[in-house]
C-alpha positions in Angstrom: -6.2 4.9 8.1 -4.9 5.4 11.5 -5.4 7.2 14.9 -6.1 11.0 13.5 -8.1 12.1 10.4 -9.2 15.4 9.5 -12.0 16.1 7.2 -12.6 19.7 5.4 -16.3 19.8 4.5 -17.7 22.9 2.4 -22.0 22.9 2.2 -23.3 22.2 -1.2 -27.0 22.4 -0.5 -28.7 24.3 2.4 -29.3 22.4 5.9 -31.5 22.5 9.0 -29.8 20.7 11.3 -32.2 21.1 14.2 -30.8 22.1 18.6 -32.4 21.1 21.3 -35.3 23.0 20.0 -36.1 20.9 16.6 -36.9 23.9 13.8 -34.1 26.2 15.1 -30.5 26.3 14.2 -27.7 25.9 16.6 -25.6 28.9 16.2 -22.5 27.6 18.3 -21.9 24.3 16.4 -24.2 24.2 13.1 -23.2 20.8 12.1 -23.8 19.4 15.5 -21.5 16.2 16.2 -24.6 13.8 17.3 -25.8 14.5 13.9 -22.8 13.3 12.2 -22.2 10.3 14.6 -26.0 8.8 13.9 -25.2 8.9 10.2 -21.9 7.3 10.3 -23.3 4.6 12.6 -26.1 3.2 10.1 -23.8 3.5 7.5 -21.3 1.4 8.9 -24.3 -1.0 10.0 -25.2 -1.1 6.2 -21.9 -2.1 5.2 -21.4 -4.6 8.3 -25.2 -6.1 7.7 -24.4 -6.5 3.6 -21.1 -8.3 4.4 -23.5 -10.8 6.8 -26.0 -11.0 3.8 -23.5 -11.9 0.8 -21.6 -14.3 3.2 -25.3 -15.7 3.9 -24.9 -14.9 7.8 -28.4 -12.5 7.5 -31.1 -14.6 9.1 -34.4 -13.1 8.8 -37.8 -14.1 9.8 -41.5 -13.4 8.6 -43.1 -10.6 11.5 -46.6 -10.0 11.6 -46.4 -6.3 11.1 -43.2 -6.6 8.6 -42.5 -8.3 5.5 -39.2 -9.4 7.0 -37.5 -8.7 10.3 -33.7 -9.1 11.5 -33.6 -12.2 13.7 -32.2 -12.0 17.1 -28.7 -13.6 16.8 -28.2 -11.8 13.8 -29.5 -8.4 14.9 -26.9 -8.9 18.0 -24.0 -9.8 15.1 -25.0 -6.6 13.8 -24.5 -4.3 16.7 -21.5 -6.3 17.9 -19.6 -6.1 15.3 -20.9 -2.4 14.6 -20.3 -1.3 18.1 -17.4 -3.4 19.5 -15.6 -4.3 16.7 -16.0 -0.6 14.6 -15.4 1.2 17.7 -18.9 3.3 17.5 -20.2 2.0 20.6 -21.8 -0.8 22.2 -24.1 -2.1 24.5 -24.0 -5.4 26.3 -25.4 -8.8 25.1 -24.4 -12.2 26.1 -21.2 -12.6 27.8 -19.9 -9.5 25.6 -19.7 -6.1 27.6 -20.9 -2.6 26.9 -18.3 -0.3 25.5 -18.6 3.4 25.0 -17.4 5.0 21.3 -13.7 4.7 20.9 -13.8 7.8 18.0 -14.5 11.8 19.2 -15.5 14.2 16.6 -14.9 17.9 17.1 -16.2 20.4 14.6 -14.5 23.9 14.2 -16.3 26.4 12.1 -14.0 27.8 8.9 -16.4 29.6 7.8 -19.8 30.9 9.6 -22.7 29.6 7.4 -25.4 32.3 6.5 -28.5 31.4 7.9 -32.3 31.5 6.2 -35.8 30.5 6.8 -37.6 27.8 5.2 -39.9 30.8 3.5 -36.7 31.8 1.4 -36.7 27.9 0.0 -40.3 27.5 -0.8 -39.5 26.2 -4.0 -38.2 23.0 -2.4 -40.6 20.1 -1.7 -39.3 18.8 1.6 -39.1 22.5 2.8 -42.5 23.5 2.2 -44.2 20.3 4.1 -41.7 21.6 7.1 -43.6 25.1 6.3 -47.1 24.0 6.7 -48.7 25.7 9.6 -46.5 28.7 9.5 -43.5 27.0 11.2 -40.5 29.0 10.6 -37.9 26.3 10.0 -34.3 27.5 10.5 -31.9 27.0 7.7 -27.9 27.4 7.1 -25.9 27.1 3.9 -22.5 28.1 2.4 -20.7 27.2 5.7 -17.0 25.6 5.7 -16.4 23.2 8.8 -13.2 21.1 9.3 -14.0 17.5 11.7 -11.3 16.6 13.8 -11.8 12.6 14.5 -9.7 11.3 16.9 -9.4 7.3 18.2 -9.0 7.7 22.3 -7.5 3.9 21.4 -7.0 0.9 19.2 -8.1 -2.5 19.9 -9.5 -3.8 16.6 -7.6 -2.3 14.0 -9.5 -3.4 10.8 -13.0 -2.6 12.0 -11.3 1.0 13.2 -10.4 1.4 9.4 -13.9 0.6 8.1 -15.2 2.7 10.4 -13.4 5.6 9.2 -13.9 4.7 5.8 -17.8 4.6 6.4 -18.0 8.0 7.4 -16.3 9.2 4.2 -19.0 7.2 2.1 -21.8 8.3 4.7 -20.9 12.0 3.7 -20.7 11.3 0.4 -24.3 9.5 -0.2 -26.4 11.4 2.6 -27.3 14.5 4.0 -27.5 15.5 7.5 -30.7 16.8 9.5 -34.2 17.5 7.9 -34.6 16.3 4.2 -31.5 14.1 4.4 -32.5 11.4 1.8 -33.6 14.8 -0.6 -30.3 15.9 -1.3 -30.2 18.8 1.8 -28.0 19.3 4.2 -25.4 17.8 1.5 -21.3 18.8 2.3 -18.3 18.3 0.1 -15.4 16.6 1.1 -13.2 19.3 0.0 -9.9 17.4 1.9 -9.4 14.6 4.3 -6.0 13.9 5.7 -5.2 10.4 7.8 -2.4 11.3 9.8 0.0 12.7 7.3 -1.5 10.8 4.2 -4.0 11.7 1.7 -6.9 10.2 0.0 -7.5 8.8 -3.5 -10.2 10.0 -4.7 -12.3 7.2 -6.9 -15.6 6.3 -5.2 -16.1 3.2 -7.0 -12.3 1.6 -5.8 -13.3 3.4 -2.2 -16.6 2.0 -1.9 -14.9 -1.4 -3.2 -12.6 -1.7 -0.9 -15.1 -0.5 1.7 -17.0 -3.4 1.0 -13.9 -5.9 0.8 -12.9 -4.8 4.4 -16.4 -5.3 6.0 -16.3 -8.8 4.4 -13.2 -9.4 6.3 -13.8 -8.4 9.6 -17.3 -10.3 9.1 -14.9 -13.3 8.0 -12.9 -12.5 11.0 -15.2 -12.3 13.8 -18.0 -14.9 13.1 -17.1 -17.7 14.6 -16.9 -15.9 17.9 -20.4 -14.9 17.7 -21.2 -18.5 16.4 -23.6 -17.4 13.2 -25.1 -19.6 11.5 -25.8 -19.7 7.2 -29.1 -18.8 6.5 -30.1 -20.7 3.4 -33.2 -19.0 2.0 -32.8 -16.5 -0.7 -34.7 -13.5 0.1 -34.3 -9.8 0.3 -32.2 -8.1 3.1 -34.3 -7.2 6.1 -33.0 -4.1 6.2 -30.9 -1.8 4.2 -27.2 -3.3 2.9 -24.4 -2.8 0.7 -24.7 -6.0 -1.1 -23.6 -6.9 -4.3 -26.6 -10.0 -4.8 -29.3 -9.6 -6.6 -32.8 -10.5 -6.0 -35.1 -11.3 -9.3 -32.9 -9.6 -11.1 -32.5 -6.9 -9.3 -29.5 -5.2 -7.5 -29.8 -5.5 -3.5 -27.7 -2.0 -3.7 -27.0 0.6 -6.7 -25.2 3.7 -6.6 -26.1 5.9 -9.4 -24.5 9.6 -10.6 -26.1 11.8 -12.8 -25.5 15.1 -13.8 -28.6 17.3 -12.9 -29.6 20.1 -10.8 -30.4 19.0 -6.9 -33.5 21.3 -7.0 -34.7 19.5 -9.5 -34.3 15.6 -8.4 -35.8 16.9 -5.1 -39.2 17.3 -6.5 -39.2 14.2 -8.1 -40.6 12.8 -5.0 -44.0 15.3 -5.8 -46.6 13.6 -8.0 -47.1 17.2 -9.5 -43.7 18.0 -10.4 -43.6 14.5 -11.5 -46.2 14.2 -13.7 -45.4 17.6 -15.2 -42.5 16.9 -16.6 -43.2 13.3 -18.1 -46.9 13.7 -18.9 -46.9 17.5 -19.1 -49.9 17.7 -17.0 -49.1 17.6 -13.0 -52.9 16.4 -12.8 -52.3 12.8 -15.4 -51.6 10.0 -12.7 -48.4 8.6 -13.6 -47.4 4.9 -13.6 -46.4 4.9 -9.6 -49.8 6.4 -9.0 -52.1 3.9 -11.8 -50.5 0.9 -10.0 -50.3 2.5 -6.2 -47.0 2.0 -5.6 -46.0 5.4 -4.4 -45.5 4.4 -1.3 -42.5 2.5 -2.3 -41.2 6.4 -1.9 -41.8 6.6 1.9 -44.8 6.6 4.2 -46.6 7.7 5.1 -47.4 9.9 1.8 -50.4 11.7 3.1 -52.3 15.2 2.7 -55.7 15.7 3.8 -56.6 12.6 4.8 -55.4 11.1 1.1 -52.7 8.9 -0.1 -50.8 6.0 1.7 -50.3 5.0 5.2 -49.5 2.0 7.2 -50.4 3.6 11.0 -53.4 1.4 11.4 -50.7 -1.9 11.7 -48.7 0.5 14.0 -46.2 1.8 11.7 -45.7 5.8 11.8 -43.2 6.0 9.1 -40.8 4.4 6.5 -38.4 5.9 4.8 -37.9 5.8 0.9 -34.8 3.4 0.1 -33.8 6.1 -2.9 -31.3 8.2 -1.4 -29.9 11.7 -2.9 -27.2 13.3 -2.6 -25.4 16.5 -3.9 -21.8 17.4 -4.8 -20.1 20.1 -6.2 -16.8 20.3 -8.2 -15.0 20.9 -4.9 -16.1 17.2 -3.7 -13.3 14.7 -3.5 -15.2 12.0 -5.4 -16.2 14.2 -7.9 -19.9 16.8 -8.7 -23.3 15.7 -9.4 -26.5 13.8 -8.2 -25.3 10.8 -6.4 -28.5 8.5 -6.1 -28.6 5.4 -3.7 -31.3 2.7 -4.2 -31.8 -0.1 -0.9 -34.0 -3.0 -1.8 -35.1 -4.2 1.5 -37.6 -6.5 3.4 -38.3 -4.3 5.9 -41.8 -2.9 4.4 -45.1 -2.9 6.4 -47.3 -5.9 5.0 -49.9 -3.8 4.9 -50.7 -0.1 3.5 -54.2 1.9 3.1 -54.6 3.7 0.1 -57.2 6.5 0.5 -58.2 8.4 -2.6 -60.7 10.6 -1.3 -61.9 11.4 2.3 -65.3 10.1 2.3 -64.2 6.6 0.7 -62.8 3.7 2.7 -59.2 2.9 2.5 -58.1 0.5 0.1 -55.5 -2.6 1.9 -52.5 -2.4 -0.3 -50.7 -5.9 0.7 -47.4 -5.8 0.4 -44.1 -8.7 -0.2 -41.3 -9.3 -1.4 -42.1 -9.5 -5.2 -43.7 -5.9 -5.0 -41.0 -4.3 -3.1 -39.1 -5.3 -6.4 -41.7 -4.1 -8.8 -42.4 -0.8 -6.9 -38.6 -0.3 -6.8 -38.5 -0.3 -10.7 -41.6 1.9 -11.0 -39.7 4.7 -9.6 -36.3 4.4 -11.3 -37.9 3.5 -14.5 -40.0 7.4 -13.9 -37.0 8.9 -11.9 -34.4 8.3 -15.2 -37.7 9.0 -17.6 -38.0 12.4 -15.3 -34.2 13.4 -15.3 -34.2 12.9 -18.9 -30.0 12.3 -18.8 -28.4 8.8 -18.5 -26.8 7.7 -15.1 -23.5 6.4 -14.4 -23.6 3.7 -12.3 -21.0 3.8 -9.4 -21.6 0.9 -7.2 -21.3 -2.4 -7.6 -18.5 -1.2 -9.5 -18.2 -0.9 -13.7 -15.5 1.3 -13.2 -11.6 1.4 -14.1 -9.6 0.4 -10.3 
């Protein structure tokens, strides 16, 4: 991976995308380069911050709003080595100076996209809560785009190359715009050319060496930021690509299964949930007996019911189960790719509200029922699906 690569993306799931008005679509670029570059930057913090935590360089501290919170030294590692080293862009700390993005992205249109309200995708979970109210939320799908990403210069030639790489797998596991982590906004990688090579196309060696490479520019570049090892053995405080485990569970899985998008989108709906395992969308399921729903993302709210954590200050937190959808044309192959972060970064504290003319119920949260929340909802989302997934990452694959 060098100075040039070009990327060929076709849309596999409809997007909204969002302009300087939010709900609208912007009909000169569609896939709007910001968008792109805020992705591929916490992806590439994800990989940088797992390498920290499986080298034991990810100090984190007890916060009084937070399970578990980065602590400064390490939090300035992160962006350091994300910005400065990656080339995405930095700001000063410390004797280091700021440093603007070394990579541009321009996006030419190869096919215009057909655009749709969120009225014609009523069907879709994430879509309708954008709905409520009568918003008219702006739409696009079946649009083919090419990125042109260019590197004005090189300086750190290794972090360059993970950077590069980290957009690939950013595209692959995540959407872009409104319903990201819900499989929309999803494009495949129909071709990717760096300089005059081409790519191989097995996500479980990419996403290995991925991971090798952000291990060695940690291994690289630590002693200039003088980390120290952190010695207790807790979860991430934030999301990683880690291959540890905590209790038995893995810090980071990727999953594929083969399964309609539509249909693993609604698993986040108690309804749809229910109505499929219990065949009653009314039955509480497991996630809903024990209240850990929120382990899905907060808040989970409608008419003053369900979880929040506003009252300790926190608006929202998103679910650390990521989809993702792909179609034949994908380089890495079709299906539901499903990403699962177990992280510290929780609220301590969550109100339940079942009805509202009762009091909240305090929820308190740690690290222990991160874990057990975590397994609630695969155990229901595999029981839902009703297929068997492939697991991808940390690799049980043939190199």
């Amino acid at each position: 991976m060098s100075k040039y690569m070009k990327i060929v993306l076709k849309q596999s799931t409809p997007a909204s995308i969002g302009w300087y008005e939010p709900e609208c679509v912007d009909p000169s670029f569609y896939l709007r380069p910001s968008t792109i570059k805020g992705l591929w930057r916490w992806f590439t913090r994800a990989f940088i911050a797992g390498a920290l935590y499986d080298s034991n360089l990810l100090c984190s501290v007890e916060d009084k709003i937070h399970v578990k919170k980065v602590k400064k030294n390490s939090a300035n590692a992160i962006s350091y080595l994300t910005g400065k080293i990656a080339g995405l862009g930095f700001i000063d700390f410390g004797s280091f100076e700021p440093e603007a993005s070394r990579f541009k992205i321009n996006v030419e249109i190869v096919k215009w996209p057909s655009r749709r309200s969120a009225y014609n995708l009523g069907r879709l979970q994430r879509v309708r809560l954008l709905a409520l109210g009568g918003r008219r939320v702006g739409f696009f799908g079946n649009g083919e785009f090419k990125l042109n990403v260019s590197k004005t210069r090189e300086v750190y030639k290794e972090g360059e190359e993970l950077a590069l790489r980290t957009l690939l797998v950013s595209l692959s596991l995540m959407g872009l715009g409104k319903g990201s982590r819900r499989a929309l906004g999803c494009f495949d990688i129909v071709d990717v050319s760096i300089d005059s090579s081409r790519l191989k196309d097995n996500l479980c060696s990419f996403l290995e060496e991925t991971y090798k490479l952000a291990l060695s520019v940690v291994n690289r570049h630590k002693h200039e930021l003088k980390l120290r090892t952190c010695s207790d053995e807790t979860l991430p405080p934030l999301p990683v690509f880690s291959k540890r485990q905590y209790e038995e569970f893995p810090i980071t899985a990727i999953y594929k299964v083969k399964a309609g998008w539509e249909y693993v989108h609604n698993f986040f709906l108690r309804g749809e949930r229910c109505k499929r395992i219990l065949n009653d969308p009314r039955k509480p399921d497991t996630l809903r007996t024990k209240l850990s729903a929120w382990i899905l993302g907060l808040p989970r709210e409608q008419r003053r019911t369900g979880y929040s954590a506003k009252k300790i200050g926190v608006e929202r937190r998103a679910s650390p189960i990521i989809v993702s959808y792909h179609s034949r044309d994908h380089i890495f192959g079709d299906g539901v790719y499903i990403t699962v972060f177990a992280s510290a970064d929780w609220p301590k504290s969550i109100e339940w509200c079942k009805t509202p003319k009762e009091e909240p119920q305090t929820i308190g949260v740690d690290e222990g029922k991160i874990i057990a929340a975590l397994k609630e909802a695969l155990d229901e989302l595999w029981s839902y699906l009703g297929v068997k997934a492939e697991q991808i990452w940390p690799c049980r694959c043939k190199e």
